[in-house]
N, C-alpha and C positions, 0 to 999 in steps of 0.2 A: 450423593457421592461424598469420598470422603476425604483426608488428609491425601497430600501424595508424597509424603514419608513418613514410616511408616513412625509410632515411638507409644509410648505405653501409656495408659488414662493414669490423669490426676485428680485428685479432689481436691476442690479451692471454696472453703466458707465464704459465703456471702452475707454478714452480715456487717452491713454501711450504713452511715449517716449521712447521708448526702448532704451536699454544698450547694448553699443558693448562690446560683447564677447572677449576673449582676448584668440588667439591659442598658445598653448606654439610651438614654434618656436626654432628645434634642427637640424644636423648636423654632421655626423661623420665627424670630418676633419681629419687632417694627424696624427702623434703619434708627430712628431717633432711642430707642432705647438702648441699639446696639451700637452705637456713639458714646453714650454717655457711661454704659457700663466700660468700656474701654479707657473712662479715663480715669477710674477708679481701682482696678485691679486689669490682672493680665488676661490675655484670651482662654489661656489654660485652666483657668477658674469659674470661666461664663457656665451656666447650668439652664437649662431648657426643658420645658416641660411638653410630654405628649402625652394621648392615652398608652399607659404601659402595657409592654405584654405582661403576663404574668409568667413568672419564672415557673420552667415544670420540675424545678429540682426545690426543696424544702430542708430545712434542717431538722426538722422531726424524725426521727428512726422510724424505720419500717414495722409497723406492727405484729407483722408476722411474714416475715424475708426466710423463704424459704431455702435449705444446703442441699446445694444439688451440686452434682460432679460435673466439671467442666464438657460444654459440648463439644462432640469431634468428629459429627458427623452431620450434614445437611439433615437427615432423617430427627436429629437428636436436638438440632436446636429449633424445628418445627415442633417436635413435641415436646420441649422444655419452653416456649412461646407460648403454647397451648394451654400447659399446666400454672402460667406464672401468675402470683397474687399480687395486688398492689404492693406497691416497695421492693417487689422482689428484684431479682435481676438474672439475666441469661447471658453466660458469661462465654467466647468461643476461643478455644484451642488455638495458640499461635501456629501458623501452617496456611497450606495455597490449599484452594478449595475450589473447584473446576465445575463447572454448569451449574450453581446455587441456586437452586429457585427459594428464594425466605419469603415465608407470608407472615409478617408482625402485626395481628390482628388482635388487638388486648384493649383493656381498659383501665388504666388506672388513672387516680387522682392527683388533684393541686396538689397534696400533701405526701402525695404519694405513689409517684410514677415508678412507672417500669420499663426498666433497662434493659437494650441488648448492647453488649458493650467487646470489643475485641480483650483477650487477656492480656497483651501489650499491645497498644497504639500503634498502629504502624503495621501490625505485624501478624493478620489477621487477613489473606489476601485471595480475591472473589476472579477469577479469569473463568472467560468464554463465556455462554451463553448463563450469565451467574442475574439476578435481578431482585430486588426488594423490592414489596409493598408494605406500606406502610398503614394501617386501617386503625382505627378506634379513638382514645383520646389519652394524653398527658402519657405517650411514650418516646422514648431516647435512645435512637441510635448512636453508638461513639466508638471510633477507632478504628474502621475497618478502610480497606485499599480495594477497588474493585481496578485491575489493571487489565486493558483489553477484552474488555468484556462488551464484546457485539451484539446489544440489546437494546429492541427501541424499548426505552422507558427501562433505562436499569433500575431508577430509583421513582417509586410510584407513591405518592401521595394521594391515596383515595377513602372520602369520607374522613377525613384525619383532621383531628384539631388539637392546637392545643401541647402540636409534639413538639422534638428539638432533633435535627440530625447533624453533628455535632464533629470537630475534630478527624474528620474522614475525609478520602483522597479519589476522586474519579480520573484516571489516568489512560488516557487513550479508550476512551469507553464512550458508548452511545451507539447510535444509528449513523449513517452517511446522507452527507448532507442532503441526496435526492427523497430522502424519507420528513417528510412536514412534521417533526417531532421534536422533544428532549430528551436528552440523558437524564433529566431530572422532569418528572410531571407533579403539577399540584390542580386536581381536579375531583368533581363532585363534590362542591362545596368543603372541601379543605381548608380548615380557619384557622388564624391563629397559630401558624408555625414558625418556626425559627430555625437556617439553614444558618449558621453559627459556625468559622473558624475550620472550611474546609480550603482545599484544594483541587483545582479542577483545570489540569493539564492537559494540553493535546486535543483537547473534545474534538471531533470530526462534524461533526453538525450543532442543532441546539443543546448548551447548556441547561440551563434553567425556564423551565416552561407553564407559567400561568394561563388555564383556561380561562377562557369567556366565550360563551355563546348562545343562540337563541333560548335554550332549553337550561343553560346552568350558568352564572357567575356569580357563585359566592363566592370563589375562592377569595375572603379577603382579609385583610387587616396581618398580611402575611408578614415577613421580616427577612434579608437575607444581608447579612453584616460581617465583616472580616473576614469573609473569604479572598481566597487567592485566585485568579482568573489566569491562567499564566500559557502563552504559548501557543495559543490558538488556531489550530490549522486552519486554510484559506479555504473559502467554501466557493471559490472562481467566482465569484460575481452573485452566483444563483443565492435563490433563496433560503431559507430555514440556517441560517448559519451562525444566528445571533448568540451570542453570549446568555443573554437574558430577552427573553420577550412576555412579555406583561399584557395578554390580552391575544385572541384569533384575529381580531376584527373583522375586514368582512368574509364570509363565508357565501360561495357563491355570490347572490346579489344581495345578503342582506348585512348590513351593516350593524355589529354589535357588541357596546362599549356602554359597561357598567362601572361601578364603583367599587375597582379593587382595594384603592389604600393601601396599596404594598410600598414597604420603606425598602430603599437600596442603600446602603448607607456604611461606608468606613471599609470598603470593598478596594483591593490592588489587582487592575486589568494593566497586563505586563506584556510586552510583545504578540498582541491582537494581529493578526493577518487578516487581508481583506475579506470580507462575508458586503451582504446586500445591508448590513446593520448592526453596529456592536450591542446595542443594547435599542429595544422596540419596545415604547412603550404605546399603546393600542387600548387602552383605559384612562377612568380619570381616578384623580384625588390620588398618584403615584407619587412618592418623594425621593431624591436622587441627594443625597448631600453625601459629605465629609469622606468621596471617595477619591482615587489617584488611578488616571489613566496616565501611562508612560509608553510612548512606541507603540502607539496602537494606532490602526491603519484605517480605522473604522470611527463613527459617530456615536454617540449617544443623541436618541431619533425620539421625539415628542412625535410619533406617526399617527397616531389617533386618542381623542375622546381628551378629556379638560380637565383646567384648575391641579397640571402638573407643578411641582416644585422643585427647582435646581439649585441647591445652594453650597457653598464651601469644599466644590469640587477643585483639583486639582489637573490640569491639563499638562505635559509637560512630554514634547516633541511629538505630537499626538495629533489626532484630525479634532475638532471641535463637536460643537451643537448644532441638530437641526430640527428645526420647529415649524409644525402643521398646528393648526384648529386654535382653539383658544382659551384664554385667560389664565394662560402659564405665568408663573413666575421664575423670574433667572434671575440672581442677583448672588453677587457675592463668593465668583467666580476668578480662580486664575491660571489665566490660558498663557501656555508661553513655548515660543518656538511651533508655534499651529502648522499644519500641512492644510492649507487650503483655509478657508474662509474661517473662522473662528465661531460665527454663528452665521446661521442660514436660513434667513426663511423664503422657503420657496413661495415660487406661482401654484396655484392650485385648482381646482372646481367642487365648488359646493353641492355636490349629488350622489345619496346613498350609494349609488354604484360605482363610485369612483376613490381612487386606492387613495389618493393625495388633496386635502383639501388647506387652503391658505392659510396664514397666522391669522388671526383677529383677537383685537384686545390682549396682546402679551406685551409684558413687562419683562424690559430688560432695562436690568437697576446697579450698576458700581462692582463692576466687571474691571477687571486688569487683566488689556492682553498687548503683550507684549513680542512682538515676533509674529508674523504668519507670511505665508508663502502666496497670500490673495487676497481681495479687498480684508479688510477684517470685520464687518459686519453687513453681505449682503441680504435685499430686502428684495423678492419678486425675482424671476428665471426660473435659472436652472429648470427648466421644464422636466419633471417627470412624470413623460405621455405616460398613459394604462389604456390598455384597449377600450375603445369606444370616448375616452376622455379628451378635452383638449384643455390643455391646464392654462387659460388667461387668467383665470383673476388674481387678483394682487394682493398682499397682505393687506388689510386694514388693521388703523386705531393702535400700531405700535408707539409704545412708552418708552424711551431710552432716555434714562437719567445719571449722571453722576460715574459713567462709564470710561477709564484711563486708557487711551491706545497708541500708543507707541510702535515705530518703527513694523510697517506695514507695508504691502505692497499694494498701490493702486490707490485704492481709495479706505477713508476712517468708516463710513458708510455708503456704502452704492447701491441705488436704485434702480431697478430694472427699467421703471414708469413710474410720475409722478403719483403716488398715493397720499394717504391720510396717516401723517404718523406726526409724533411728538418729540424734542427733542431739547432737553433738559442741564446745562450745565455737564455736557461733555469735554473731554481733553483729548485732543489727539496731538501728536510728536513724532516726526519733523513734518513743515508743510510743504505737503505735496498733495495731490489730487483735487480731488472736491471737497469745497469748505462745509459739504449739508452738516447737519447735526454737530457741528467741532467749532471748538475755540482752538486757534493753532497756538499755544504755547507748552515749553518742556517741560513737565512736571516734576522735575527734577528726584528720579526713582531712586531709590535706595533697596537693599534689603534689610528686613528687620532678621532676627532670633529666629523665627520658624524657617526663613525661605522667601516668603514674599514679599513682592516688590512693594513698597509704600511711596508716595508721592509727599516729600520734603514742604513743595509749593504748595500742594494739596489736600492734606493730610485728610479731610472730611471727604472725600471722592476715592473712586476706587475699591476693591474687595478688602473685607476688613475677614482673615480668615480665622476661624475657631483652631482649627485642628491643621498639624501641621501633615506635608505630602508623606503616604505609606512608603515602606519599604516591604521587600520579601519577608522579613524577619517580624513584622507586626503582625503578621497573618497568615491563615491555616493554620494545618494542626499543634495543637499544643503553643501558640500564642499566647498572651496576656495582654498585650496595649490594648490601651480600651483612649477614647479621646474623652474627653469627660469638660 
């Protein structure tokens, strides 16, 4: 199908140089390190090292970028896709484009991807049953708006590594939430991509959706960073409504949680409406940092599989953490103004067939939270039955150290039942409830430069944050903050 107005072909040379992408490049290191570089230079300068993605964009010229006239028909940018050489690019007609079906199946290289890219940003726009897949290695999607387009799996990631989908806008699109799906899929071993500097407004069911299951979970070592999460319709309670879900888990009775290593990272969730989970993470070796929920009605959920990492997120009038299974790490968080508990770890039971199993062994390390509407760090409850389950057991072997909590309701930590937990030069402010885990004195908070609270009395205790809370304007398309 093709334009739906009507106007005449152009021809547009394509020959670019493309621009290396720049990955922001972080690191949880130790608390003692990140002490002492703090007292030597600002936070804005800290540098952290991971395994990098490799950028699919190169500053090398295209060795042979073929000139082709702009596409302006659905028909025309399949078979300008078809025909395209490494470096090349497939460039599409500014105009609304109705029932889209694109198959972006190509292969180009490090040095030299291939592009399908809108003619202006923005303005390049996919309605009704319109949908992409994405297949081969080191290509680039940029610029395109797919608005109301009622498709499960508008955006498919299959057999895909290696790509970038970039500066683009999902806007009231996807499946309804009775459909167990995303607006966004990455499966059949999908490695290695980078979901970079979109927007994704209104989604009616799942956002962004990572496989895993008996038969496939490679999806991994993914990335999904600067995007905008913004406005999230409420999926009433039911399931499939998450923002991001990172793993099936169980399936039927079998329970299955591999080693994604997807980073979530420097990401703005902005008036989140309730769903069963804002963000599910259902894998292990997941890292969650230097993102900003504001007004979200929802959690970020450790729901299955180990050795998560949560660190220099921003919380702000927002619901909190809630944490299943084990040997997560959460440190270096700041919660403020919380709807309900701030962190949670529930009751659980430890048997493959069961949806909910307890903390063990998690650390939680120099947390500021400041404000909540319920205890601010329950341990054990909140029961959440799953048929055939009955959820007693208790968290085990929690770490909580060096954690600042101020003006709370109820209690600094409350225990459902006495368990096995640890508790390390905590502060909580004013005394009121139960004294477990707290030394009751005010830590006399301040703001610093960024936003966050620091403790005057305390200055060694509490979240010591890299990067400061996003705004609208750091993220989606055509951004440039980068937290560095």
């Amino acid at each position: 199908m093709g334009l739906s107005t009507e106007t005449s072909p152009q021809l547009e040379l394509v020959v670019k140089s493309p621009t290396a992408l720049s990955t922001p490049v972080h690191q949880d290191g130790t608390r003692a390190i990140f002490r002492s570089c703090l007292t030597a230079v600002s936070a804005a300068t800290l540098v952290f090292s991971v395994p990098a993605w490799a950028s699919v964009t190169s500053g090398a010229a295209p060795a042979a970028s073929p000139v082709a006239a702009l596409a302006t028909t659905v028909a025309e940018i399949n078979q300008q896709i078809a025909a395209a050489l490494p470096g090349g690019e497939v460039v599409v007609r500014d105009g609304t484009y109705d029932g889209a079906s694109i198959n972006f199946t190509q292969h180009g290289t490090a040095t030299q991807p291939i592009t399908l890219r809108a003619q202006t940003r923005g303005k390049v726009i996919f309605t009704g049953a319109s949908a992409l897949t994405i297949s081969g290695e080191w290509l680039i999607v940029d610029g395109f708006v797919w608005r109301g387009a009622r498709k499960q799996n508008v955006i498919s990631f299959n057999r895909a590594k290696d790509c970038e989908f970039r500066h683009n806008a999902l806007i009231d699109s996807g499946p309804e939430p009775t459909v167990a799906d995303g607006s966004i899929k990455l499966q059949n071993s999908s490695a290695r991509n980078r979901l970079l500097r979109n927007r994704f407004e209104n989604l009616p069911a799942q956002g962004i959706r990572l496989t895993c299951n008996a038969t496939n979970c490679a999806n991994v070592d993914n990335q999904i960073a600067y995007n905008l999460f913004y406005g999230k319709k409420s999926s009433a309670g039911s399931n499939n409504g998450e923002s991001i879900q990172l793993g099936s888990g169980i399936i039927g009775d079998v329970k299955t949680v591999g080693d994604l290593g997807t980073v979530v990272e420097s990401n703005l969730f902005e008036d989140i409406a309730p769903s069963a989970e804002m963000i599910s993470s259902k894998t292990n070796h997941n890292i969650f940092r230097f993102n900003t929920f504001r007004n979200t009605e929802d959690r970020l959920v450790l729901r299955m599989g180990t050795h998560a990492e949560v660190y220099g997120n921003w919380f702000i009038n927002a619901m909190g953490i809630r944490v299943h299974e084990s040997f997560h790490s959460i440190h270096d968080n700041h919660l403020e103004g919380v709807n309900g508990p701030a962190i949670m770890l529930p009751s659980g039971k430890k048997t493959a067939d069961c949806y909910h199993w307890p903390a063990d062994s998690v650390r939680i390390v120099a947390n500021t939270i400041v404000g909540t509407s319920d205890n601010a760090i329950e341990v054990g409850g909140n029961k959440m039955e799953s048929p055939g389950c009955t959820y007693s057991e208790l968290p085990q072997n929690g770490y909580y150290e060096e954690n600042i909590i101020v003006n709370f309701t109820g209690n600094a930590f409350w225990l459902y039942a006495p368990s096995n937990q640890t508790y390390v030069e905590n502060i909580a402010w004013p005394k009121v409830g139960s004294a477990t885990g707290v030394t009751f004195v005010d830590p006399l908070l301040i703001r610093n430069a960024m936003g966050a609270y620091t403790s005057k009395r305390f200055p060694a205790r509490g979240a010591v944050m890299q990067c400061r809370a996003l705004t609208v304007a750091d993220v989606g398309p055509s951004s440039t903050y980068a937290c560095d």
